[in-house]
SEMISE-782678 format. One record per residue: residue in one letter; x, y negated, z of N, C-alpha, C in turn. Coordinates in pm, whole numbers, plus 50000, padded with zeros to 5 digits. Last residue first. Layout:
BEGIN
AXYZXYZXYZ...
//
This chain:
BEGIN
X357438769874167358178757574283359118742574217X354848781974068355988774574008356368766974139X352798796874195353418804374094354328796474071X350918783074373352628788174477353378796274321X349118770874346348918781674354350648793274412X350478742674289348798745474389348918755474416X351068749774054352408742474186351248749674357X349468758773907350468765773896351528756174048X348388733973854347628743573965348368750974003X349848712873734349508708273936349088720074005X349818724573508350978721073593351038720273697X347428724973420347908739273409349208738673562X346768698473409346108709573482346568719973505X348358692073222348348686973347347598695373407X347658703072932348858709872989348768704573166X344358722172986345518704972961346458709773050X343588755172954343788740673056344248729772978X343548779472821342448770072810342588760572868X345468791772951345518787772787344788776772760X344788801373179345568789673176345798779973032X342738823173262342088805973205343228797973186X344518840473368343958846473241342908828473194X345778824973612346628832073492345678833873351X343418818673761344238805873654344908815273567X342738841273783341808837973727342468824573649X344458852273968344058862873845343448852873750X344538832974188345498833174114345348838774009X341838835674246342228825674211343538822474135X342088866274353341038862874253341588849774205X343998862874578344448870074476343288867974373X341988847074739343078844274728343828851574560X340128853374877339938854174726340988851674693X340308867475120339348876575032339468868574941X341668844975270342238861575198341788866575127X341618813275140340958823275221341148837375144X343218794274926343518797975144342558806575180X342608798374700344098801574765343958804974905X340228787774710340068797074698341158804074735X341178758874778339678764674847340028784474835X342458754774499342888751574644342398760374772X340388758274344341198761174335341558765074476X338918732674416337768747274446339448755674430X340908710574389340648715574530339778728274541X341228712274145342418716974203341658717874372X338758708473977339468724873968340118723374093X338238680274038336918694774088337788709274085X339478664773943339298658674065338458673574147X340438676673682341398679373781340318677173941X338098692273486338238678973560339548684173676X337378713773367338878709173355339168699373396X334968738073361335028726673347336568721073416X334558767173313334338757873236334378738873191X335998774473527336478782673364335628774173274X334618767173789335828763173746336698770873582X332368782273736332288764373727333408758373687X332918808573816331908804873654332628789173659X333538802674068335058810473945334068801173797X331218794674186332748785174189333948791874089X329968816674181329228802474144330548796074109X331488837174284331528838774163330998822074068X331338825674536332688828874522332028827074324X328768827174696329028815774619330378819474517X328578851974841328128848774712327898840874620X330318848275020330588855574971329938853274808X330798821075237329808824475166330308830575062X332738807875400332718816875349331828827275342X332368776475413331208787675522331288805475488X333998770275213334718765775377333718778175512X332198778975026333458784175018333788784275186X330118759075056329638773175109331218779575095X331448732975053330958737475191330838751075189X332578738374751333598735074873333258739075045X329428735174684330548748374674331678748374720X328908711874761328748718474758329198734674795X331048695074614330808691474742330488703674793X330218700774308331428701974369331508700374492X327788687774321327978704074275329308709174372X327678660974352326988669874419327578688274421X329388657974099329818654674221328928662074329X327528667373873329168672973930328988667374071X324218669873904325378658873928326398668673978X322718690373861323258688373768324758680473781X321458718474090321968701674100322808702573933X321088741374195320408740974030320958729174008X321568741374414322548755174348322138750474209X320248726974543321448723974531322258733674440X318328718974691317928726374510319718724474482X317098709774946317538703274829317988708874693X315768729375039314958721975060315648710174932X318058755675010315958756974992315538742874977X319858748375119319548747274943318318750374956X319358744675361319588731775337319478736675168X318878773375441318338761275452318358750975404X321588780375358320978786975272319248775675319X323028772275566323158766175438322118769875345X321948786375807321818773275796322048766175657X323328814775663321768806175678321718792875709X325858804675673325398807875582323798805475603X326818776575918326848798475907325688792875762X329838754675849328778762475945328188772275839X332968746176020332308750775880330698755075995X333408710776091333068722976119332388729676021X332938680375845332878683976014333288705975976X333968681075560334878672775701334408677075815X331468685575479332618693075405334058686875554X329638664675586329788679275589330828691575575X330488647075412330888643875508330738656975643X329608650775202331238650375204331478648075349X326978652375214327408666475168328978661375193X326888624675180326018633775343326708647575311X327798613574948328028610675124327728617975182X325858627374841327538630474772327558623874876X323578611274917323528626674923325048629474940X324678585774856324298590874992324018604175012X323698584574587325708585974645325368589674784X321548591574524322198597874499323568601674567X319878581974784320128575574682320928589874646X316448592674997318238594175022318568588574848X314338599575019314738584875052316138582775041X313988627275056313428616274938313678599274914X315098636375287315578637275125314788628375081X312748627675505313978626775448314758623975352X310568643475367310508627675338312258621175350X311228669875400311248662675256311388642775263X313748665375668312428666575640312328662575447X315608684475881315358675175781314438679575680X316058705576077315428691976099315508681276003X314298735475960315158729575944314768712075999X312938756776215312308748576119313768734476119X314208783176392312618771876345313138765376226X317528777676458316578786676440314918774176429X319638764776377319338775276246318488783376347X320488747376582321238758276550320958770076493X321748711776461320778722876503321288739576498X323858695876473323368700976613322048713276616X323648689876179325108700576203324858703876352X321498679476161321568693976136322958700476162X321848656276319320458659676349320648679476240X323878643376180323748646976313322928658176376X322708638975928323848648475920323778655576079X321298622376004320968630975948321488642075968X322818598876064321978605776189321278616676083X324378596275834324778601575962323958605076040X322808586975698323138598275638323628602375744X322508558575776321488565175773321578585675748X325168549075803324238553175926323328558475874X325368541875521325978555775569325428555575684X324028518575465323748528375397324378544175444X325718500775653324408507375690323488520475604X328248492175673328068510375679326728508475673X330248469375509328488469575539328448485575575X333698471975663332698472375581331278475475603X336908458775726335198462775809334198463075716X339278479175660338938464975619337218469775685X342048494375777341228494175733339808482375776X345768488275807344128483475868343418491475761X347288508875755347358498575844346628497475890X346058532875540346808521975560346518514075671X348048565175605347198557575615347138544175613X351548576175483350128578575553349198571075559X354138559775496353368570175423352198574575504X355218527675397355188539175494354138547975401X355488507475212356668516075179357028525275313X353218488175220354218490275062354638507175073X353058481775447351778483775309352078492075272X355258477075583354488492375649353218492775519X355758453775462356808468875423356048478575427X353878434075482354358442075373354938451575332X352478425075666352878429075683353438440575533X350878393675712351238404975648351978412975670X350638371175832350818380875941351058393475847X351338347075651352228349575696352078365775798X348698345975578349868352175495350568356875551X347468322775711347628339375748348018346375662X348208297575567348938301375693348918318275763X348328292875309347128297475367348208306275491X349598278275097349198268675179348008274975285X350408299674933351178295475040350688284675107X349058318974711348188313974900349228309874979X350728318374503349238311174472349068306874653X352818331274640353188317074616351828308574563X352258355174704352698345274810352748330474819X351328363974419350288360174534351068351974669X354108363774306352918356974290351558356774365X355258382674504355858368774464354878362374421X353948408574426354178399674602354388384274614X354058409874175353128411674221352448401874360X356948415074112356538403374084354898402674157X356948438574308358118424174349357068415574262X355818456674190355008450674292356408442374324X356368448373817356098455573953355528451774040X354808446173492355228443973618355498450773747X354698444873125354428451173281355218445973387X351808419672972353458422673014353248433273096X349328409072894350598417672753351778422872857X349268386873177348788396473029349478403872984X349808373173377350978386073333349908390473246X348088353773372350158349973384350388360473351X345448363373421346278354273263347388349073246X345418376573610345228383873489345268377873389X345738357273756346778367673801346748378073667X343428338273773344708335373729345628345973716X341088359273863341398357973712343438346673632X342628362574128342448376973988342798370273879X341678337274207343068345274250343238353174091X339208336774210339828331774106341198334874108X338868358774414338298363774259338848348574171X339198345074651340638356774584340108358074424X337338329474729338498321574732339628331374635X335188339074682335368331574674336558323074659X335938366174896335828363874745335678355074694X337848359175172336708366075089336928363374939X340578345475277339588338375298337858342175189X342608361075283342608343775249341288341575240X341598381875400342548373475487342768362675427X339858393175214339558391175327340538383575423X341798402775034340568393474984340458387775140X343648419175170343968402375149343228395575109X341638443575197342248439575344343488422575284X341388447174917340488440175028340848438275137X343948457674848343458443274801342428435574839X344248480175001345718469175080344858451874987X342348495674907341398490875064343218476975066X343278499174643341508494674682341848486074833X345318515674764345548502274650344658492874666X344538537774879345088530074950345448515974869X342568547674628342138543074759343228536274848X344748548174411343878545474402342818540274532X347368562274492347408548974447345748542374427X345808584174619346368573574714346958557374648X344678603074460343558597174532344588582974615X347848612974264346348617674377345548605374392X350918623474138349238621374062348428620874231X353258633474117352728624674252351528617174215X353948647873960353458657174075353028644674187X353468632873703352448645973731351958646873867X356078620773757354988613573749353838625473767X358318639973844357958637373763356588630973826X361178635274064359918635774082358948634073958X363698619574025363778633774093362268640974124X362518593474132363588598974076363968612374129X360158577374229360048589074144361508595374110X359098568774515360098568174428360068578874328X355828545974537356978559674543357998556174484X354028524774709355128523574615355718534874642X352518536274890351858526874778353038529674671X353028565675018353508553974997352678547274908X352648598874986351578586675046351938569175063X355308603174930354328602274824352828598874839X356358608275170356808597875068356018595274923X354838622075388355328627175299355468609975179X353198625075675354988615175706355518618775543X350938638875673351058622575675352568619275656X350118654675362351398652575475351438637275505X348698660375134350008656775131350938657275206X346378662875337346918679375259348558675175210X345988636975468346798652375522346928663175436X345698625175232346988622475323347028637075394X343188637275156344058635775021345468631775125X341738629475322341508646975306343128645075263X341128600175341342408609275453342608623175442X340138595675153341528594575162342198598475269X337508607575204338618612875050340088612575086X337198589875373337178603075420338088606175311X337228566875192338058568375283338088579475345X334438564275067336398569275010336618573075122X332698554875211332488567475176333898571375105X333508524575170333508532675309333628544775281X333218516274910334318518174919334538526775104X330158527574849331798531874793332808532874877X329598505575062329158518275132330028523275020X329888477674925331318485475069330538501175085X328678481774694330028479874695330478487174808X325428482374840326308497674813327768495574715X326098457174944325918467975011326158480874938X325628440874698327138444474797326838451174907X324388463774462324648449274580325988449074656X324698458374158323568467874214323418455574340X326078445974007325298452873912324188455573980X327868435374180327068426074105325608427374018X328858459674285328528446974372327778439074341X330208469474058329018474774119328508467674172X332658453074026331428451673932330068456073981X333788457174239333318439074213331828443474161X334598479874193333718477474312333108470974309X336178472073938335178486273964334028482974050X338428463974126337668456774020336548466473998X339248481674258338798474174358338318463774258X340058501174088339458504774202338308491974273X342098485473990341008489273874340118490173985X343928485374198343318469274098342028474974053X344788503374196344458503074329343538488774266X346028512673981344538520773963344308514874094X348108493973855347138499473754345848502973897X349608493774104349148479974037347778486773933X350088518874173348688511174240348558499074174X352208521974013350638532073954350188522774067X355038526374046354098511174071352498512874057X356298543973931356478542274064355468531674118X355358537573645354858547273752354998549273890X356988509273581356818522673617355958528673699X355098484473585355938484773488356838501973493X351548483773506352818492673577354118492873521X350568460373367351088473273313351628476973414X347538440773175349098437773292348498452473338X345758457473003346388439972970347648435873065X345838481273091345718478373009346388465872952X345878471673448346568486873351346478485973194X342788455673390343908460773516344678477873505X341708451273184342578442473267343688447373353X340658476573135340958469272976341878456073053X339708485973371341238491773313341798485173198X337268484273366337988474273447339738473873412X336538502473177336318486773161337098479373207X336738525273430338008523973292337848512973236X335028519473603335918517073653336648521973512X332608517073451333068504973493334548508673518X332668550273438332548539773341333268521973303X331858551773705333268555773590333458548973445X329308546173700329878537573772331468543873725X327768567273595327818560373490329358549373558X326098589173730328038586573793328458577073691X323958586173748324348583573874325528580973860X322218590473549323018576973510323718573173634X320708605573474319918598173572320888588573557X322418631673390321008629073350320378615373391X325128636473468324008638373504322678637073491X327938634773272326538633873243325738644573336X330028632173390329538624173411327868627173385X331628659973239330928658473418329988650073428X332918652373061331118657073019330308655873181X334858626973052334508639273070333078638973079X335978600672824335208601172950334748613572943X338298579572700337698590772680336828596972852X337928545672557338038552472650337188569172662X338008529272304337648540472263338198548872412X340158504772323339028503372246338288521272212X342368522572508342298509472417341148510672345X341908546872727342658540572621341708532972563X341418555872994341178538772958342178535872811X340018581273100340908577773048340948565872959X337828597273356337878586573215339158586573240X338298622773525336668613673539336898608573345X340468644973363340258630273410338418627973386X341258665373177341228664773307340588656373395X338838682572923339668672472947339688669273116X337608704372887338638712172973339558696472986X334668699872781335288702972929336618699172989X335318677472532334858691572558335318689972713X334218641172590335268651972504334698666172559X333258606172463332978624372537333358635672494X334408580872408334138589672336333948601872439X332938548772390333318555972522333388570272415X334128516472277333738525572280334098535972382X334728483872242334618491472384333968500072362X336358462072040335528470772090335348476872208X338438436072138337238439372035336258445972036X340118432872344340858445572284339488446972151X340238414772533340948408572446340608420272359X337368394172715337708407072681338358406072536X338278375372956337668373672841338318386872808X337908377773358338038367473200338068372373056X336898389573533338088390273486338848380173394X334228387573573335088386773704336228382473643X332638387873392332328372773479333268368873593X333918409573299334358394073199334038383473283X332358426173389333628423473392334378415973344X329488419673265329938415873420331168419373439X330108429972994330338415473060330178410773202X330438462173089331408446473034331218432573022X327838462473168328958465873257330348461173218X326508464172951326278452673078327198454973147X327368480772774327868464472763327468459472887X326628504672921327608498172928327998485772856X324228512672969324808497973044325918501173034X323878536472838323018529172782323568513872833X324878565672916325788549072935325088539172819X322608583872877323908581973003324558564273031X322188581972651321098575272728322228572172886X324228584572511323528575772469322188570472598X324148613872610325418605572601324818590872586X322028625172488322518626672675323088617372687X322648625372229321558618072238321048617872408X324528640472218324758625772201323718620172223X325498665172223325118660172315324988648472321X325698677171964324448687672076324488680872193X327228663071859325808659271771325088664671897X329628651972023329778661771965328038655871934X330478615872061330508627272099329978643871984X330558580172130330598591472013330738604272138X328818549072197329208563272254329418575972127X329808515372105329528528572086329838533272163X329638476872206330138492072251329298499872199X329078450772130330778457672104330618471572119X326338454172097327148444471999328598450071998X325008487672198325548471772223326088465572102X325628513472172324938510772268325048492172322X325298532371874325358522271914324288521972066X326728564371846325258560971926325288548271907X328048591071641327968581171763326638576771726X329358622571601328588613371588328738603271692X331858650471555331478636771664330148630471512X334088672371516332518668671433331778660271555X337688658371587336488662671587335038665071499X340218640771755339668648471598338948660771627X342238611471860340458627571921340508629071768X344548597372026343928606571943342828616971964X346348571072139345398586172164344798587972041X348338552772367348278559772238347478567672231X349068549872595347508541272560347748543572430X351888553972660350768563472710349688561572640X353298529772544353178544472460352268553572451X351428501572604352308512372617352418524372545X350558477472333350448485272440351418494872470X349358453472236350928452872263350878463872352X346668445871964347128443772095348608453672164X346628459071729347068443671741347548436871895X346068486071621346078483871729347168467871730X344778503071413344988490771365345128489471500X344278533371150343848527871297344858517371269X342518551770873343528544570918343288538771036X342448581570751341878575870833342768564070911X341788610870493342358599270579341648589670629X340928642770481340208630670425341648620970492X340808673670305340878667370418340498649070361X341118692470080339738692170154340058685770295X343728686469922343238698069999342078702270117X343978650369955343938663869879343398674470007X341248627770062342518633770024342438643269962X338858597570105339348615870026340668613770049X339258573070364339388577370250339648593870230X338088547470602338268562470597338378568270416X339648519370712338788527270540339038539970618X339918520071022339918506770898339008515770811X339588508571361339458523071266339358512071177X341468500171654339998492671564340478502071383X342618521471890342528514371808341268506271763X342948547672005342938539972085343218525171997X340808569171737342148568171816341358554971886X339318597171558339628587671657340458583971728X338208612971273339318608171360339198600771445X335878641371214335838627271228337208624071297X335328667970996335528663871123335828644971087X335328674770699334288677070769334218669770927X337938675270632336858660070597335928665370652X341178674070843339718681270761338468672470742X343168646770834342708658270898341668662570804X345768620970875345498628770788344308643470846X346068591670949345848601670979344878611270871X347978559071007347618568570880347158584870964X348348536171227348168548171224347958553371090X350078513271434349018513771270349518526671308X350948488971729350938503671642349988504671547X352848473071967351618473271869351718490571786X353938480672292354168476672154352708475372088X355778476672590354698474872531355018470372357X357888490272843357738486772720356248488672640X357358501373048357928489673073357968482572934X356018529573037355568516773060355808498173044X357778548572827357818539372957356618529872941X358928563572581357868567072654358258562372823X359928552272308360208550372408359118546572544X359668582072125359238568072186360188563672275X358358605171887359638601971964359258584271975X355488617871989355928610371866356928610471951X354298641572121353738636271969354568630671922X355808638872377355218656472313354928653172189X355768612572432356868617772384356628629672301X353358613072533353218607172392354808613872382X353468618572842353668629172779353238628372574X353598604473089354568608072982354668614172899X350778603773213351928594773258353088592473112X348918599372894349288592373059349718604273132X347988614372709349948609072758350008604572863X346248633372512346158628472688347648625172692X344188637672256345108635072375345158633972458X342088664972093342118653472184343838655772234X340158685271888341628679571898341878665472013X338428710571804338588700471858339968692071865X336778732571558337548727971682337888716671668X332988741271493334508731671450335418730371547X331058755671633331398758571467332548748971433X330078745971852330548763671847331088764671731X329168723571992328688727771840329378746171802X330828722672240329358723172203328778725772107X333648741872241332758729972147331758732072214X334958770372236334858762072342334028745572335X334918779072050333308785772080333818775572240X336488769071856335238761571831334188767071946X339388755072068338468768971958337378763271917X341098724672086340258739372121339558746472045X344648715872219343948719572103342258729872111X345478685572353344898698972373344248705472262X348808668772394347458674572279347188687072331X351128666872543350068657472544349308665872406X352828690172546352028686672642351108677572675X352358709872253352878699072241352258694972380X352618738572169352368738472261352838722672346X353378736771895352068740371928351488739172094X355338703271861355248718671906353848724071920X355518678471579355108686971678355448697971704X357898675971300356478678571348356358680071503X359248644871158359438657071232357848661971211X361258618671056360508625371003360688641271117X361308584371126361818598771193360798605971131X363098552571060361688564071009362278576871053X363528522171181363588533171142362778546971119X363978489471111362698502071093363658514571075X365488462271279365128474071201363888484171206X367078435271360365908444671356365858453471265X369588419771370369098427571466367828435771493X372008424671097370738422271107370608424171306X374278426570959374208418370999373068408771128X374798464771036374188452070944374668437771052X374878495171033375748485071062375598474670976X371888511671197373148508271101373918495871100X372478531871499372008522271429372808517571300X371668567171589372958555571571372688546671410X369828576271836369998571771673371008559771691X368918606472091370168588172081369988590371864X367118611972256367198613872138368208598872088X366078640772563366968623472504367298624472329X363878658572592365418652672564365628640772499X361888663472913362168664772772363718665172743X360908668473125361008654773101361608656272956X360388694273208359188687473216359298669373160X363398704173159361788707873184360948694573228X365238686572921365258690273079363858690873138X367018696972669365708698972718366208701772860X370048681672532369358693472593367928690572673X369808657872307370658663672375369488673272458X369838650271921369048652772028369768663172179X371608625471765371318633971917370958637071919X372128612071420371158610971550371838622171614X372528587371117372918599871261372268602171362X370498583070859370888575471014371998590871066X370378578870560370328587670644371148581570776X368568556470381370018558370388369968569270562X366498539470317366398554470312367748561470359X366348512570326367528519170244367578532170231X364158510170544364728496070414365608498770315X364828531870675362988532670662363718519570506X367118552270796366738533370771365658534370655X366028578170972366548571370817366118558070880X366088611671006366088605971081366668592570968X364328644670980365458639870974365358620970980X363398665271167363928670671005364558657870994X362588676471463362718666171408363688668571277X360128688471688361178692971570361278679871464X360048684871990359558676971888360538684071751X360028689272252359778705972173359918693372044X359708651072329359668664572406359218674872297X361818625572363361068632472311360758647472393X363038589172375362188600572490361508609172373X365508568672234364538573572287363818586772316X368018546372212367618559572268366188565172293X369838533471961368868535672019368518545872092X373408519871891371858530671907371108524271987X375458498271929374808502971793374078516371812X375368466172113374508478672106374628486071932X375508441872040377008448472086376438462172085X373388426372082373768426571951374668438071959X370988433572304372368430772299372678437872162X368388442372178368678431172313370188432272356X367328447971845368318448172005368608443172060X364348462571776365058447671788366028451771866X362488480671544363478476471665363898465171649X359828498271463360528487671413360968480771607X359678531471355359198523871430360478510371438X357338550371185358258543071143358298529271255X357228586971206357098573271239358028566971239X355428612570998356618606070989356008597071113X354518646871007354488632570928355688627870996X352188666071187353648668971116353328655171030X351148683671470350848673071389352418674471317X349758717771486350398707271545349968696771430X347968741071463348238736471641349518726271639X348018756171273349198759671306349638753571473X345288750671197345848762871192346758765971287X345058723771188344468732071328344798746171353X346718698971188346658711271148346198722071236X347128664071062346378671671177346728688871120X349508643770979348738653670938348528662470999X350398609670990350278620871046349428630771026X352238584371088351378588170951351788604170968X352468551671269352588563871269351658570171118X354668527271356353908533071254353648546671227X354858508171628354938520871567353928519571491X357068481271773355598485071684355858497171605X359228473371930358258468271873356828469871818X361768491972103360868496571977359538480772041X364838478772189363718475372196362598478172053X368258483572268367048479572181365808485872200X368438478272606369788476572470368968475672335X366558478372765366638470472777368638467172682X365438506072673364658493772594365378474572661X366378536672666366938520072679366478509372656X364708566572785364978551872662365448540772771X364148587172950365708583372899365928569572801X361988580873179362428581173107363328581373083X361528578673501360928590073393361168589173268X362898555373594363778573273632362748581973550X363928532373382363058536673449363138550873479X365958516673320365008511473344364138519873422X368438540973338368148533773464367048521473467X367148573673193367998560673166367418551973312X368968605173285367178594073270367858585073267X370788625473354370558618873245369278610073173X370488640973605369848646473463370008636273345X371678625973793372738634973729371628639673607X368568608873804370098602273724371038612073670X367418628073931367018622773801368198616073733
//
């Protein structure tokens, strides 16, 4: 990463923010669905942290840029753009003007690429409504560079105003508080956004769409397409309750609103925690409100990753091992603390699927990675997130439970607000809140931090909700498919939702078994008709692993319509390793790749052995 020319705050970026420093973007921008990009201006206001500095550097990616100005004099700047290095872009050096001054606005006039890696563009017959296309973001890790020239890091937090220009029939949305919507020319309309709070580049977003919304509270809307809002609305009916029980944990909610917007399929992510308007996949909607608990866990993101920041990606468990284990709190409170630890028990299979396919001895099972030489993409998994969860309950529990750590949090979430951090400042401030708590000292921090594979301890949790699924499980993975299956309706009927998605994952982990016996178990639980993704996906992983011939097509249909990474890359995966489909899985990303987020396209194509 260095011989490539990444600047040394941070190895995924080339910006300098520690020579000058972008402040606050102004962005003003005209949607085009024709042509598949955005085209306008941003006007973004600098400061320099050493006077002696005359540029700026910042992170772009395909960005066609026309031309480059002191925004106060119009007076034409000089600029760089130096060579495209795949997947991280090019460096864009502006040579500052020569004032007395240390701040400035400068204004970059460009457009987009059609094939910009943060914006997915879609057809209309990919819509629920079939009659308008779509427009959504996605930047987390890096990829706002693809839209605007930034300084696309974490380490840097700004404010931002928006002007957006699109078709008046469709609706705008961003990671903002929305002002006047006003006419324009040529049958489009404008739309202004207002972000006051100091955020990263990534927590930039954009949706343009035919959306309606739902009020579900004093702060929180659900928007979505019209053919599913009234699903949507009943789906996350708790979510204000689910924000202020994150307020009883966290402390005071800074960002105003808390809308959830629902996007077409092919978006990758459970949720995505941008700023007042988190985007949440269609998966969720099961009908019953089982997987609503995603929900919480992006809420929890308005603190943890939102308000205090990864200060790089190398650091992602501060963001999602926090959120994880804030998430849990909330359930804990919502439901019990019994089905808190039965969550967080039922991971842990996840997390050891997710270490050995990585490789226990592989550097990217670390809490803390190194990314240099590693784009943020490829070290995406389940490990900042479950090994993050179980290293903050394995210290709840050593100073002394919740009682004593949950005011821990809320001080920890009002020293580093607005700022990002690493895990140095991280270590330092919890050593120094519990230094009068003598078992500190047995920590063990390196083997946390900076081995690869499993963590250390794992923390003792309530299992009783999973004994029950176990002697179940017991009782049919010993039978041997002849008479009469040994689970009974009454059985099933007593089982919770997550305990099913327990009993089926934990299936998926023992021994494959024979097609009739499966074909038993969907007779009695309806599993081929199941709505809940998560069920679904479990599922079709077992009859794949039971190479069940006639599931194959169940799992191609599922995976062409739906773009959740947590469900494509392992049925994917699934389908690579067994001969008879092997060559189908590869036929099938090639001719569906158009249709992916660029991240999806990226991890499968690695998944699938087409890109090394």
């Amino acid at each position: 990463m260095g011989k490539a020319g990444l600047g040394p705050v941070d190895p995924s970026s080339y910006s300098r923010p520690d020579l000058a420093l972008v402040k606050d973007i102004a962005l003003n921008l005209s949607v085009s669905f024709e042509k598949k990009i955005l085209s306008g201006n941003v006007i973004l206001s600098v400061s320099k942290t050493d006077s002696a500095i005359d540029e700026l550097v910042l992170d772009t990616f395909k960005l066609n840029i026309s031309g480059v100005f002191d925004n106060d004099n119009q007076q034409k700047l000089e600029h760089r753009l130096f060579d495209h290095l795949h997947e991280f872009g090019s460096k864009l050096i502006v040579k500052l003007p020569k004032t007395n001054s240390n701040e400035f606005k400068i204004r970059i006039e460009y457009e987009t690429s059609p094939d910009a890696s943060g914006l997915q563009w879609i057809e209309p017959e990919a819509t629920a409504g079939k009659k308008h296309p779509f427009l959504f973001s996605q930047f987390e890790p890096t990829h706002a560079r693809s839209v605007l020239p930034c300084q696309d890091t974490p380490t840097v937090k700004q404010t931002y105003t928006a002007l957006i220009t699109f078709p008046k029939e469709l609706t705008a949305l961003m990671s903002a508080i929305g002002g006047d919507v006003t006419p324009s020319k040529n049958n489009t309309k404008q739309a202004r956004f207002t972000q006051k709070v100091p955020v990263p580049s990534y927590l930039v977003a954009l949706a343009v769409g035919a959306l309606e919304s739902r009020r579900l509270g004093p702060r929180c809307s659900v928007w979505a397409e019209p053919e599913l809002i009234e699903d949507c609305a009943y789906e996350f009916a708790d979510t204000e309750h689910q924000l202020k029980t994150a307020e009883e944990i966290c402390g005071p909610y800074v960002w105003g609103v808390y809308d959830l917007l629902v996007l077409p399929p092919s978006f990758p992510f459970g949720g995505m925690e941008n700023p007042c308007l988190t985007f949440v996949t269609p998966t969720l909607l099961a009908g019953d409100r089982s997987l609503a608990n995603v929900v919480a866990h992006e809420i929890a993101h308005s603190w943890t990753g939102n308000l205090i920041t990864n200060k790089t990606f190398e650091h992602f468990w501060l963001n999602e091992g926090f959120t994880v284990f804030t998430e849990r709190k909330i359930k804990g409170r919502l439901e019990s603390a019994q089905s808190q630890d039965f969550d967080a028990y039922t991971s842990i299979s996840e997390l050891k699927e997710c270490v050995e396919r990585i490789g226990t001895d592989s550097p990217l099972t670390q809490l803390v990675v190194d990314l240099k030489g590693v784009h943020p993409d490829e070290a995406f998994s389940t490990i900042p997130y479950e090994k993050g969860h179980t290293f903050l309950r394995y210290l709840e529990n050593l100073v002394g439970g919740t009682d004593v750590f949950e005011p821990f949090l809320r001080t920890y979430f009002e020293t580093f607000k607005y700022k990002s951090i690493d895990t140095d400042d991280f270590k330092a401030f919890f050593n120094d809140y519990f230094k009068n708590i003598p078992a500190i000292s047995s920590i063990d921090w390196e083997t946390w931090l900076f081995s690869p594979g499993m963590p250390p301890v794992i923390p003792e949790y309530d299992t009783s909700l999973a004994i029950e699924c176990d002697e179940l499980l017991e009782k049919f993975l010993k039978w041997n498919g002849q008479g009469a299956i040994p689970i009974t309706e009454g059985d099933k009927n007593v089982l919770s939702t997550n305990q099913i998605i327990y009993f089926l994952q934990k299936m998926l982990d023992a021994d494959e078994q024979s097609v009739d016996k499966l074909k038993n178990l969907n007779d009695l639980f309806g599993f081929d008709g199941v709505r809940n993704s998560e069920i679904k996906f479990r599922w079709l992983r077992i009859c794949l692993k039971a190479k069940w011939a006639d599931k194959v097509q169940d799992v191609v249909d599922w995976i062409n319509v739906v773009g959740r990474m947590k469900f494509v890359r392992p049925l994917y995966r699934d389908l690579f390793q067994w001969d008879v489909t092997k060559s189908k899985a590869v036929e099938n990303f090639k001719a569906n790749r158009r249709n992916m987020m660029h991240v999806t396209a990226y991890v499968l194509a690695k998944d699938l052995k087409l890109e090394q």
